[in-house]
KEZA-653402 format. One record per residue (C-alpha): z, y, x; residue number from 1; residue in three letters. Coordinates in pm, 1 decimal. Layout:
BEGIN
z:Z	y:Y	x:X	nr:NUM	rest:ALA
...
//
This chain:
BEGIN
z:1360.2	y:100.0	x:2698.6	nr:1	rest:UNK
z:1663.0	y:218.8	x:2966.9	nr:2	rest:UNK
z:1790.6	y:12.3	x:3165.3	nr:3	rest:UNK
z:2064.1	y:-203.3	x:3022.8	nr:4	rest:UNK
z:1974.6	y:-14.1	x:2686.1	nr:5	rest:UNK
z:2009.1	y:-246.9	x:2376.2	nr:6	rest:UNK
z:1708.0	y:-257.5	x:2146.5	nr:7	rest:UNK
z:1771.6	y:-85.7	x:1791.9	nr:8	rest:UNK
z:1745.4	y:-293.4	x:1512.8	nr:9	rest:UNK
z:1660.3	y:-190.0	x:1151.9	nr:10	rest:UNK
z:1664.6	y:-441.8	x:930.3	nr:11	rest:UNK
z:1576.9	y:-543.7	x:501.0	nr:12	rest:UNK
z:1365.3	y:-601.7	x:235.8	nr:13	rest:UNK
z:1069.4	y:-497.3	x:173.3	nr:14	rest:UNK
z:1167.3	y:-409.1	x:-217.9	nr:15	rest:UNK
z:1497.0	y:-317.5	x:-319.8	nr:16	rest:UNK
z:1458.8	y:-557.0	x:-666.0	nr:17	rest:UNK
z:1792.9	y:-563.8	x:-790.5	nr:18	rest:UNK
z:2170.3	y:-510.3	x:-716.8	nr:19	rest:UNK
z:2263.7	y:-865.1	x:-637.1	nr:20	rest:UNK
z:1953.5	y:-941.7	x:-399.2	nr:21	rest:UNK
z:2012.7	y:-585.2	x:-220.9	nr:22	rest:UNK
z:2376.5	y:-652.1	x:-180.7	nr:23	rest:UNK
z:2354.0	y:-1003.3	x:-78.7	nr:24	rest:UNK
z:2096.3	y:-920.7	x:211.1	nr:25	rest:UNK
z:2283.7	y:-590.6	x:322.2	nr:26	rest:UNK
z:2611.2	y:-784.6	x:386.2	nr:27	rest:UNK
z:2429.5	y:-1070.3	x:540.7	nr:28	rest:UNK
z:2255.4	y:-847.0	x:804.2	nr:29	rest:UNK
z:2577.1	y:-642.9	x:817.5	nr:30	rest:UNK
z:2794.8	y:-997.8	x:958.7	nr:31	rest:UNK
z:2465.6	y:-1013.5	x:1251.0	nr:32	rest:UNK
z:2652.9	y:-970.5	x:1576.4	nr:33	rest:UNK
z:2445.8	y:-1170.5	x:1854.0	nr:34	rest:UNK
z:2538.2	y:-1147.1	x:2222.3	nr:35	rest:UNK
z:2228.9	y:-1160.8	x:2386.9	nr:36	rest:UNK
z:2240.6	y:-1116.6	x:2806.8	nr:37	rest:UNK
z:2568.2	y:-933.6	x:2807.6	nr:38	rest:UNK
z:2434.5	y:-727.3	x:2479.5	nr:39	rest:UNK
z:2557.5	y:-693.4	x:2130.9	nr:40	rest:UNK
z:2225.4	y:-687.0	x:1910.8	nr:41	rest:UNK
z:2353.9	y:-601.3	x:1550.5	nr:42	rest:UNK
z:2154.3	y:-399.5	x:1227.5	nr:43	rest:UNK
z:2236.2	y:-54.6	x:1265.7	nr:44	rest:UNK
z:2054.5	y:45.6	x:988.3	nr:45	rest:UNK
z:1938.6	y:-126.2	x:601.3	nr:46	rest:UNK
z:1584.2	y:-22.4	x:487.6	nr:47	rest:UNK
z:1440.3	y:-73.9	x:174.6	nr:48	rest:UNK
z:1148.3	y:27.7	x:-21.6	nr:49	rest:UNK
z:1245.2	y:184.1	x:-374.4	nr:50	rest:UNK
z:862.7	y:302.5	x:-420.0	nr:51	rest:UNK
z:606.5	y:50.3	x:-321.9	nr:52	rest:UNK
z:256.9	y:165.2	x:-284.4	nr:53	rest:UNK
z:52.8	y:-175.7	x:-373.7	nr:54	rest:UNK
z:-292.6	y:-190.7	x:-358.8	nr:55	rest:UNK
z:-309.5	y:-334.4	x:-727.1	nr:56	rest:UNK
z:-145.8	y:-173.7	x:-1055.7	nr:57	rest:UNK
z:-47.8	y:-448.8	x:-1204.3	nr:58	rest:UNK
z:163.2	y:-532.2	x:-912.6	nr:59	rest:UNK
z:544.6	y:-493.2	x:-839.5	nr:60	rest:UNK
z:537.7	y:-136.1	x:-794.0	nr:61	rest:UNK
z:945.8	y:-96.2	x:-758.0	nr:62	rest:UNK
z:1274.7	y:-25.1	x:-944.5	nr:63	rest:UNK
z:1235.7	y:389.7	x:-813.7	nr:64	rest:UNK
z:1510.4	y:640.5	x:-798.1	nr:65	rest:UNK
z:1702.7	y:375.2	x:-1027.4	nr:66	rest:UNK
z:1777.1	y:177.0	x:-707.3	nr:67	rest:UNK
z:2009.3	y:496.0	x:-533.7	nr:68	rest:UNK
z:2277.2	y:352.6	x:-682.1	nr:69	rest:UNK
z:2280.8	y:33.3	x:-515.5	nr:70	rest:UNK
z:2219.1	y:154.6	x:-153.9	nr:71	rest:UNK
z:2514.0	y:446.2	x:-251.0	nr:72	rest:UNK
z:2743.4	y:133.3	x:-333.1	nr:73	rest:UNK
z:2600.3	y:-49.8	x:-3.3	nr:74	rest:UNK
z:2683.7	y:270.6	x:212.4	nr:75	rest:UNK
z:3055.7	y:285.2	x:53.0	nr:76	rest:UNK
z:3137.7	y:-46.2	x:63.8	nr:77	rest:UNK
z:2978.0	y:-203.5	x:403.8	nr:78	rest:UNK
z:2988.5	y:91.5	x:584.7	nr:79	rest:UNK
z:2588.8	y:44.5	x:640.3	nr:80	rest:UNK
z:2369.6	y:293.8	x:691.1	nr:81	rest:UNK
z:2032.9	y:343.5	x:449.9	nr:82	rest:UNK
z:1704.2	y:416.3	x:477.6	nr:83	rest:UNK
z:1418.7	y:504.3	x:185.8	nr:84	rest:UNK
z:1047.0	y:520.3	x:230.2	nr:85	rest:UNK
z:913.8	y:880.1	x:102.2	nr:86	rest:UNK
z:547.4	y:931.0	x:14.4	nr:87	rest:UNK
z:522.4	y:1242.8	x:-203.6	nr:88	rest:UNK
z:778.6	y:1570.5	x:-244.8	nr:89	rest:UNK
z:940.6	y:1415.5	x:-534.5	nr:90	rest:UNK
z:1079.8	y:1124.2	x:-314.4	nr:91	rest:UNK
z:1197.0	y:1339.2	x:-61.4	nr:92	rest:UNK
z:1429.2	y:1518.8	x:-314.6	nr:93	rest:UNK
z:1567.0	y:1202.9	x:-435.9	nr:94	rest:UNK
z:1653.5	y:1056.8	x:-155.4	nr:95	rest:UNK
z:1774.7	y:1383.9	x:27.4	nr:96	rest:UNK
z:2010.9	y:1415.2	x:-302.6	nr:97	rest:UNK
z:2134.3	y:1075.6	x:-269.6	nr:98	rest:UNK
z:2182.7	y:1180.4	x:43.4	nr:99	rest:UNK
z:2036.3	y:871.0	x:234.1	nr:100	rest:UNK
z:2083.3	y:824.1	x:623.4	nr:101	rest:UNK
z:1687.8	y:854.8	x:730.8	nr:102	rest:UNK
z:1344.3	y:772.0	x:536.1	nr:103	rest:UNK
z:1027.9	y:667.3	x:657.6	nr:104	rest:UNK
z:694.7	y:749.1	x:625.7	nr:105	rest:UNK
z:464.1	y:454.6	x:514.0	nr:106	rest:UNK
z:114.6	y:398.7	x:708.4	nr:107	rest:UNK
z:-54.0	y:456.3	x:366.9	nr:108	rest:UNK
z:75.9	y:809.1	x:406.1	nr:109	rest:UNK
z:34.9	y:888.5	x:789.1	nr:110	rest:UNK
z:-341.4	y:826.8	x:694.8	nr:111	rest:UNK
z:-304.7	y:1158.8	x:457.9	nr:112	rest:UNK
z:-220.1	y:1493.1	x:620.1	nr:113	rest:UNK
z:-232.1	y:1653.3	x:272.1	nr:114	rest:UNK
z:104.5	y:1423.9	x:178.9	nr:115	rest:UNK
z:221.8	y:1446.9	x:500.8	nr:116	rest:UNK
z:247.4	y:1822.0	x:527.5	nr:117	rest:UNK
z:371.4	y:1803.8	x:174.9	nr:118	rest:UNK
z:661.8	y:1550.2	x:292.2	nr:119	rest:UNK
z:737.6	y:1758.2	x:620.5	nr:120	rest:UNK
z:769.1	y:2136.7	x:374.5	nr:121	rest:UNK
z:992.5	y:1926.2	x:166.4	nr:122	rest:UNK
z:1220.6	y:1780.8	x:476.6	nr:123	rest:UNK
z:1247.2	y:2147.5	x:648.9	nr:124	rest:UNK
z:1577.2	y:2251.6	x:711.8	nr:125	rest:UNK
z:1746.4	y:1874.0	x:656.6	nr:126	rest:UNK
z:1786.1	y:1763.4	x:978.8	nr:127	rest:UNK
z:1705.4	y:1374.1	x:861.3	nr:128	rest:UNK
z:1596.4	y:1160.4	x:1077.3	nr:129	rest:UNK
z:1287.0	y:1079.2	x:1029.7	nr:130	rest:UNK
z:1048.9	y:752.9	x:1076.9	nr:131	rest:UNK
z:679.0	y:726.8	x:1142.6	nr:132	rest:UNK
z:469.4	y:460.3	x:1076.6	nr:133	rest:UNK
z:102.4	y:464.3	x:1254.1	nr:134	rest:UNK
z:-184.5	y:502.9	x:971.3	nr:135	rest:UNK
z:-378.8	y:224.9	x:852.7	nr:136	rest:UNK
z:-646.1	y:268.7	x:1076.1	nr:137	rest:UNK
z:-653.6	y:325.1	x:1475.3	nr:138	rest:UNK
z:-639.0	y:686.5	x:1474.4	nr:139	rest:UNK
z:-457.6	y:845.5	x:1727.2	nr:140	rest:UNK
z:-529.9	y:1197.5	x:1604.6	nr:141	rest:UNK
z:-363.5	y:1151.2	x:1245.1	nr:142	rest:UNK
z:-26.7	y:975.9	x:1355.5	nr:143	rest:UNK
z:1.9	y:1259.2	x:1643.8	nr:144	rest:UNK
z:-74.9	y:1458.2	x:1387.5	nr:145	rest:UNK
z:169.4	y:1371.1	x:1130.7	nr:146	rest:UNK
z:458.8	y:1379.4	x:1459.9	nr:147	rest:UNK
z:323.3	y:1781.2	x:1500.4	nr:148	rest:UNK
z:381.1	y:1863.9	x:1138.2	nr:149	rest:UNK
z:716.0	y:1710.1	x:1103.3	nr:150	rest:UNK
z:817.9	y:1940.5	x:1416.2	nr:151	rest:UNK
z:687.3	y:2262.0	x:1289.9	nr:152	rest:UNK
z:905.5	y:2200.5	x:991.4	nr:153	rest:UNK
z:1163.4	y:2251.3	x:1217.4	nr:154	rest:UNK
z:1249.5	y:1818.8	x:1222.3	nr:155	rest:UNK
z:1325.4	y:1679.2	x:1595.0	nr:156	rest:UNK
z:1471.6	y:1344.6	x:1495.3	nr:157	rest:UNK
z:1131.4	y:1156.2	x:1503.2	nr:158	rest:UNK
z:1107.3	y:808.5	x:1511.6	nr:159	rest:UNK
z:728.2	y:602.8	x:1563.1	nr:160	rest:UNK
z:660.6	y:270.7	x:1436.4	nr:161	rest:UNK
z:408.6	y:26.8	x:1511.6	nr:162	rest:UNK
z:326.8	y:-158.5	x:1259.3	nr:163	rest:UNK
z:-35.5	y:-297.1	x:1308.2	nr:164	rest:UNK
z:-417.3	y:-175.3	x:1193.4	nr:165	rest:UNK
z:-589.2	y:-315.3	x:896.6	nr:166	rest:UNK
z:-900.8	y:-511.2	x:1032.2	nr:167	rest:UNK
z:-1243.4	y:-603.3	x:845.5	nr:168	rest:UNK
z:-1262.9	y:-973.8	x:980.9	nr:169	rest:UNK
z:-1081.6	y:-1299.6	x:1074.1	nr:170	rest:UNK
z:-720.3	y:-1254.1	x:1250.1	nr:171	rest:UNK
z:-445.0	y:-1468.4	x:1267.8	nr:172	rest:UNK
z:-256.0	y:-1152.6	x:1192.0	nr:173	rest:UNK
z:-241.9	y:-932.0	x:855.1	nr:174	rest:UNK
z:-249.2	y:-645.9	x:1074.2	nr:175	rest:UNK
z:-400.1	y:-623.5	x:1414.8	nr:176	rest:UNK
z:-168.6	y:-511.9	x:1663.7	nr:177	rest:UNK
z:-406.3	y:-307.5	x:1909.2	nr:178	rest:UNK
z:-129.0	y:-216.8	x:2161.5	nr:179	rest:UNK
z:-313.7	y:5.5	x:2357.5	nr:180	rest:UNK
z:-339.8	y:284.9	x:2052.9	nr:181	rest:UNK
z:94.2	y:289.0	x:2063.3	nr:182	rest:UNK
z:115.7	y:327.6	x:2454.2	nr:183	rest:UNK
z:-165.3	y:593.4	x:2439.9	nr:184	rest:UNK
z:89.5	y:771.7	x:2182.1	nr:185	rest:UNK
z:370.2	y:702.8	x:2394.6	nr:186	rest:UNK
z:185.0	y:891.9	x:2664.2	nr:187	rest:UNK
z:152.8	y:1205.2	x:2417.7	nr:188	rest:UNK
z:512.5	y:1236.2	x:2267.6	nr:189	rest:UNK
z:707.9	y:1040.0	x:2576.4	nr:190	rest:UNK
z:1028.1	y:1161.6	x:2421.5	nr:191	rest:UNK
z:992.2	y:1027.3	x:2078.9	nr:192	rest:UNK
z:1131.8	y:649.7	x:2056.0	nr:193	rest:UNK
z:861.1	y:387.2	x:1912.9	nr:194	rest:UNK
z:1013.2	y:47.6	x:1704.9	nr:195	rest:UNK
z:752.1	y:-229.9	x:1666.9	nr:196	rest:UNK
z:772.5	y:-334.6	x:1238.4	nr:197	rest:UNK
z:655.9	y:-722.4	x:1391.4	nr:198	rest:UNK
z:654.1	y:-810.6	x:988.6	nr:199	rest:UNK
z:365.3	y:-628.7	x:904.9	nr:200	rest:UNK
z:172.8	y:-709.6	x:1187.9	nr:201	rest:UNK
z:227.0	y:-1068.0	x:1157.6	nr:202	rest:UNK
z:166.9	y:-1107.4	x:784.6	nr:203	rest:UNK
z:364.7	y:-1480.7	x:822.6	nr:204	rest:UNK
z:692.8	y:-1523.3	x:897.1	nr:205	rest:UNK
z:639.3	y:-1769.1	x:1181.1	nr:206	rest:UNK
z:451.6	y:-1485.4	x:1353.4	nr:207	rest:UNK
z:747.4	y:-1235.6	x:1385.1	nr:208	rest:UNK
z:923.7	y:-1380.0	x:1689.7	nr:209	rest:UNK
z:606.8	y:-1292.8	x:1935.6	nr:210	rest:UNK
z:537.8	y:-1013.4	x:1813.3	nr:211	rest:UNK
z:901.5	y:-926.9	x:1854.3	nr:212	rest:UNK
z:927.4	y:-1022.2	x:2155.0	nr:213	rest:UNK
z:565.0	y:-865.6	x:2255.7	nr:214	rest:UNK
z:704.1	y:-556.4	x:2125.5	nr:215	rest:UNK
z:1041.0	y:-500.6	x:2403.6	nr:216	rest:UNK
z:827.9	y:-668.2	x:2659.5	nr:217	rest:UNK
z:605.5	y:-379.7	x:2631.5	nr:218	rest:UNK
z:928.0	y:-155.2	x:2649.0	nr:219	rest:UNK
z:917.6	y:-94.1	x:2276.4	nr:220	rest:UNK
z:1309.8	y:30.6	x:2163.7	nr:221	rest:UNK
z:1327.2	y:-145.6	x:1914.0	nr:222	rest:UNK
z:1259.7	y:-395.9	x:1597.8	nr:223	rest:UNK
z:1195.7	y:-225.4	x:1215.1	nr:224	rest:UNK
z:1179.8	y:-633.4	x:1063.9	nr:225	rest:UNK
z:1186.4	y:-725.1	x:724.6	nr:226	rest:UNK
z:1417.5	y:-941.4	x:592.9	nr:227	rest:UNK
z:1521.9	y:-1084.9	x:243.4	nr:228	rest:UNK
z:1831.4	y:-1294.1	x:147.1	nr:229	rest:UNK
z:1561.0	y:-1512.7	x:-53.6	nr:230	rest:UNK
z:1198.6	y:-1476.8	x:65.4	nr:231	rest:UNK
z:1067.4	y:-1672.2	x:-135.7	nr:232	rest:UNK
z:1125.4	y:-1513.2	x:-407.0	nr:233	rest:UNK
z:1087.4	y:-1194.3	x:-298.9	nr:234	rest:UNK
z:867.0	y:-961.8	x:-545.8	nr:235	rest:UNK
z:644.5	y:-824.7	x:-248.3	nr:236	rest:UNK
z:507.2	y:-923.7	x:98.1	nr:237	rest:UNK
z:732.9	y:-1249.2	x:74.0	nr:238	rest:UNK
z:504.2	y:-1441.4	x:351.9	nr:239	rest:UNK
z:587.6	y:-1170.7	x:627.2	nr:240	rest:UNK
z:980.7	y:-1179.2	x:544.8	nr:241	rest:UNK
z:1266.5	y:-1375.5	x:712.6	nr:242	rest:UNK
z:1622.5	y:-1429.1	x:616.5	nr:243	rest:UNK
z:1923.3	y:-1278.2	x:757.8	nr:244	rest:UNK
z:2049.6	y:-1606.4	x:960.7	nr:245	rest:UNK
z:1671.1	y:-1628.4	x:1102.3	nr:246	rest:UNK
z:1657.6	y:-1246.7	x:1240.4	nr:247	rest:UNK
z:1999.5	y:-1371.0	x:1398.7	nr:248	rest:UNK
z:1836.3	y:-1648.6	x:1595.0	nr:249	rest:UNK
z:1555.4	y:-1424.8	x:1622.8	nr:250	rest:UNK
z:1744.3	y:-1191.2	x:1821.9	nr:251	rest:UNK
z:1973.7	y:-1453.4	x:2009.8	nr:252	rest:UNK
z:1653.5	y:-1559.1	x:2182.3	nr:253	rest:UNK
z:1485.5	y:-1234.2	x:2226.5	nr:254	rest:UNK
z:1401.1	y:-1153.7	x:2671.7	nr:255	rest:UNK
z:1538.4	y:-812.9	x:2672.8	nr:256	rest:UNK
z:1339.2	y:-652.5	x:2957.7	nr:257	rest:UNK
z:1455.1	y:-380.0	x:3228.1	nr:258	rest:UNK
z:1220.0	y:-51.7	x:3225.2	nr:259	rest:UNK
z:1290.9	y:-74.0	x:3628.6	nr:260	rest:UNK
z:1513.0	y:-211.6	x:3846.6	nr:261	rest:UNK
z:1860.8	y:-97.5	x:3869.8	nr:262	rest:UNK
z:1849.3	y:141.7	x:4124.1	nr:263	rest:UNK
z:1532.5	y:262.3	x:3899.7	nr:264	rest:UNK
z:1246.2	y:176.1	x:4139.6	nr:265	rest:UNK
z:963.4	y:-92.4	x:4083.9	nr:266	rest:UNK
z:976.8	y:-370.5	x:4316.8	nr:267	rest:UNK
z:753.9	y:-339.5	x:4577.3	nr:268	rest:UNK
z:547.3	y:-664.2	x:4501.1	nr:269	rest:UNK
z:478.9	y:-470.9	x:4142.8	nr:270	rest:UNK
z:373.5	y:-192.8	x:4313.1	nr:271	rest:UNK
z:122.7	y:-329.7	x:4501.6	nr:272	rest:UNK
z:-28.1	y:-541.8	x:4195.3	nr:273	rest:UNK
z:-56.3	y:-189.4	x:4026.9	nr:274	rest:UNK
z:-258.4	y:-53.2	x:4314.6	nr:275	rest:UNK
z:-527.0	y:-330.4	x:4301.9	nr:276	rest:UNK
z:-549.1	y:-318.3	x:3920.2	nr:277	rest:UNK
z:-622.3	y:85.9	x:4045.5	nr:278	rest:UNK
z:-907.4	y:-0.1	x:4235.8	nr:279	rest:UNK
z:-1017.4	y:-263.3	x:3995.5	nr:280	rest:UNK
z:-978.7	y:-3.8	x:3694.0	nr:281	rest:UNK
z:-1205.1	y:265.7	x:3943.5	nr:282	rest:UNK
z:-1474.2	y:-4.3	x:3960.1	nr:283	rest:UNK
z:-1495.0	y:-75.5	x:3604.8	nr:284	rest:UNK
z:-1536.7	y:293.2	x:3555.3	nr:285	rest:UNK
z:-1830.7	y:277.9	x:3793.0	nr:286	rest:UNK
z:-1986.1	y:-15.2	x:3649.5	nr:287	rest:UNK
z:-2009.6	y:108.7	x:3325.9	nr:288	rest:UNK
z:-2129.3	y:441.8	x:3433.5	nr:289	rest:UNK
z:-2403.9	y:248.6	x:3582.2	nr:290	rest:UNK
z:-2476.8	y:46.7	x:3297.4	nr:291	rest:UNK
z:-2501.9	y:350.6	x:3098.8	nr:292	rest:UNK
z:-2760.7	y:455.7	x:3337.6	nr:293	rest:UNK
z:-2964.5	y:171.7	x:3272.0	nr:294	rest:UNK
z:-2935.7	y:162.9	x:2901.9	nr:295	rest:UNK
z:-3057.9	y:543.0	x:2941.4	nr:296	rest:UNK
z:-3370.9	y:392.4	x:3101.2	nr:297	rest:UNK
z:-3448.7	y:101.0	x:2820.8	nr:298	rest:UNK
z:-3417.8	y:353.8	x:2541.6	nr:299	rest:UNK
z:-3728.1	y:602.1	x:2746.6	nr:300	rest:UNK
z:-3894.5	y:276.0	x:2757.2	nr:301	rest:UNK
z:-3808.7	y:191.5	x:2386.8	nr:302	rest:UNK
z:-3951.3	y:554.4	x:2273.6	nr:303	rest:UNK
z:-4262.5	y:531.8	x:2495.6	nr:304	rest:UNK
z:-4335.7	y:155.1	x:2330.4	nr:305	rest:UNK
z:-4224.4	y:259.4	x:1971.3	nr:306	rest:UNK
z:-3958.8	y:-14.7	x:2002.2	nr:307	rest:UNK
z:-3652.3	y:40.3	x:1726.3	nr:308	rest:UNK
z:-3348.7	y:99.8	x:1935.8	nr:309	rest:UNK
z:-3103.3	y:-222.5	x:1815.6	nr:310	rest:UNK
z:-3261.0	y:-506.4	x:1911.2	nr:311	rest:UNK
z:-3040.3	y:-792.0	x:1700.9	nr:312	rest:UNK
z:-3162.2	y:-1105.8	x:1853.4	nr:313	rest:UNK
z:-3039.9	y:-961.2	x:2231.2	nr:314	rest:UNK
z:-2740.1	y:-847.0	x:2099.2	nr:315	rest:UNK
z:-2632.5	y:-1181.1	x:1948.0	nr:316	rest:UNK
z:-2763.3	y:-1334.7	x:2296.6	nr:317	rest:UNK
z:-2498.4	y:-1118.6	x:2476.0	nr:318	rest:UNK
z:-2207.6	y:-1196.4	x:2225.4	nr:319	rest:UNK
z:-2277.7	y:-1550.9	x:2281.3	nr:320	rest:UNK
z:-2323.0	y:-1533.3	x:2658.2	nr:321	rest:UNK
z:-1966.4	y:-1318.7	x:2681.0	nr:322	rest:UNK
z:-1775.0	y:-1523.4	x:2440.4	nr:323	rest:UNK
z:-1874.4	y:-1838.8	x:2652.3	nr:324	rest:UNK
z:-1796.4	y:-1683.0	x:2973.7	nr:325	rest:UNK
z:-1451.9	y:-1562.7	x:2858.0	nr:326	rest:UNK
z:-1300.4	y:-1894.3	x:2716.9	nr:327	rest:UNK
z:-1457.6	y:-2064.7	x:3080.7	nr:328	rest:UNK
z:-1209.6	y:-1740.4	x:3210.4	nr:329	rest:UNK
z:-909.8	y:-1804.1	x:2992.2	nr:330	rest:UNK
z:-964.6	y:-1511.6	x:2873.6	nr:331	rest:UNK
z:-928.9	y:-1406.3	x:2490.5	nr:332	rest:UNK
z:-1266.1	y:-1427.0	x:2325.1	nr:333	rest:UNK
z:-1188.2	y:-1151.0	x:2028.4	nr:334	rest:UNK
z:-1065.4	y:-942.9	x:2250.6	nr:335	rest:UNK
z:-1363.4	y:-930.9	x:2483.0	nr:336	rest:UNK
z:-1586.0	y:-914.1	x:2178.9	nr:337	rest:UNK
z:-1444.7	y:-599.6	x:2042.7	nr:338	rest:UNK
z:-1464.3	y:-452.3	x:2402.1	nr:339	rest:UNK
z:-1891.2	y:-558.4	x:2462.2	nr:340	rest:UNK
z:-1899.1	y:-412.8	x:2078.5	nr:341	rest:UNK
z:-1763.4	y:-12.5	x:2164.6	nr:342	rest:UNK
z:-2018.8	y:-108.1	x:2516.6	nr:343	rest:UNK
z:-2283.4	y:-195.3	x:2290.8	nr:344	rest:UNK
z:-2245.8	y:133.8	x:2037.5	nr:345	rest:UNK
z:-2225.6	y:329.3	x:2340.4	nr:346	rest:UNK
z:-2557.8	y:195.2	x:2504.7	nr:347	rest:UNK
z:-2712.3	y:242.4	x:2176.0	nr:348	rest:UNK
z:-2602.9	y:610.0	x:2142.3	nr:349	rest:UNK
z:-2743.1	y:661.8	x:2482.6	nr:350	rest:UNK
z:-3080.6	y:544.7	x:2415.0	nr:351	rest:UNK
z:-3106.6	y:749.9	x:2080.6	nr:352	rest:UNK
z:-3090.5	y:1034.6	x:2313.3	nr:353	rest:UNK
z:-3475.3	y:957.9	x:2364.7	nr:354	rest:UNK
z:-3531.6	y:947.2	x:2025.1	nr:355	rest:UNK
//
């Protein structure tokens, strides 16, 4: 984010699940107008899912094309801008014909280039604007992928968001953020603007201000929240969803960060802190080169002795050993699991070499 720039906020339910509810949340998001360090953070535009793709049939699966009418009425009366997820063709023609301000493109989809391409032929020649959710799983290749086939259809309004990764395991969020996977697609499409959707990545309500706030201190431009008039009796994803009145304190409280100083220069102190992480980063580099060396070495030994190659008693050893050491550290102990773990699969695909 610029400097000075405010953060864009889109804003609604997760299911549009009938007139009154849709309504009722649209002008209650619609009256947000928080002044935030000389800023005016309002919702510039509603979203809200007409097509839900649950994981389970017998689940609220939404009202469909029937709900155009209410988001038409919402657009004439409050003025508000609207937004529709698409996931096949046949969405995209219904909501071009209702003539909607921008759609998104659901991580369920971004995981399938087949409906993606499908989506893109269908939006050629439009000129919508156009939102990008990350897939389901950390793959870099299929959301840059998705971004590539919305341009050659001739789209440049592209919007990312991050919404989060599904994860086999224990988190304290639904969705694992993994914010290293957005930055490394900020550093492919620099010009295409990236919202963090805090909602899904949280999966509980009283997650969504740090993520939030996570999100612009990362330089993120903006929130894609969920919010219901009545959460808790909302027909999907109710957990993850706040109310109007709380994305308002929400936002009143957000640190809005400067990308740089105002004469657009680091300070100098910054600088210097980035240089040392530089020569830190260089000798990580050369330490795992080196251990990769050694692992080389253990797997000749391990083919010489007819040894199998994954040894699981050492391997819990080391987990142990490097969980301990990082909570002495302060450190995060998931997060330096998951980083021995891509070590460890890369020492053993060394040694198979010798195999």
């Amino acid at each position: 984010m610029s400097v000075n720039k405010c953060p864009v906020i889109i804003a609604g339910p997760c299911s549009a699940e009938s007139e009154d509810q849709l309504f009722a949340t649209a002008k209650a998001l619609k009256d947000i107008c928080v002044l935030n360090d000389g800023r005016t953070l309002s919702v510039s535009m509603l979203r809200a899912g007409l097509w839900k793709p649950r994981t389970h049939p017998d689940t609220f699966q939404g009202v469909g094309a029937g709900g155009f009418k209410w988001l038409t009425r919402i657009h004439k009366e409050l003025g508000m801008k609207v937004m529709v997820e698409v996931a096949s063709a046949g969405h995209v023609r219904e909501a071009l014909k209702h003539g909607v301000d921008a759609v998104w493109i659901g991580a369920r989809t971004t995981t399938n280039p087949f409906l993606v391409q499908e989506i893109a032929s269908e939006l050629s020649g439009s000129g919508i604007p156009v939102y990008v959710k990350n897939p389901v799983n950390p793959d870099l290749e299929l959301w840059a992928g998705a971004v590539e086939r919305l341009r050659g259809a001739g789209l440049s309004d592209i919007t990312a968001i991050h919404r989060g990764f599904s994860f086999f395991g224990k988190s304290r969020y639904r969705n694992i953020p993994q914010w290293q996977v957005p930055l490394d697609f900020r550093g492919r499409f620099p010009d295409v603007p990236m919202l963090c959707d805090p909602s899904h990545i949280a999966g509980d309500r009283e997650l969504v201000p740090e993520i939030a706030q996570k999100a612009l201190d990362l330089d993120f431009d903006g929130l894609f929240i969920e919010s219901h008039i009545s959460p808790e009796s909302a027909l999907s994803d109710s957990q993850q969803q706040i109310t109007p009145a709380e994305l308002a304190r929400l936002l009143a409280k957000l640190v809005i960060r400067q990308s740089s100083a105002p004469d657009g220069t680091m300070p100098r102190r910054i600088e210097i802190l980035r240089s040392q992480i530089d020569v830190i980063d260089d000798n990580i580099v050369d330490l795992l080169a080196k251990r990769m060396e050694i692992s080389a070495e253990i797997g000749r030994c391990k083919s010489e002795s007819n040894i199998a190659v994954f040894q699981p008693d050492r391997w819990q050893k080391v987990l142990e050993s490097v969980s301990s050491q990082a909570e002495s550290l302060g450190l995060d102990q998931s997060a330096v699991r998951e980083i021995f773990k891509i070590i460890h699969q890369q020492s053993i695909d060394r040694q198979r070499e010798d195999f």
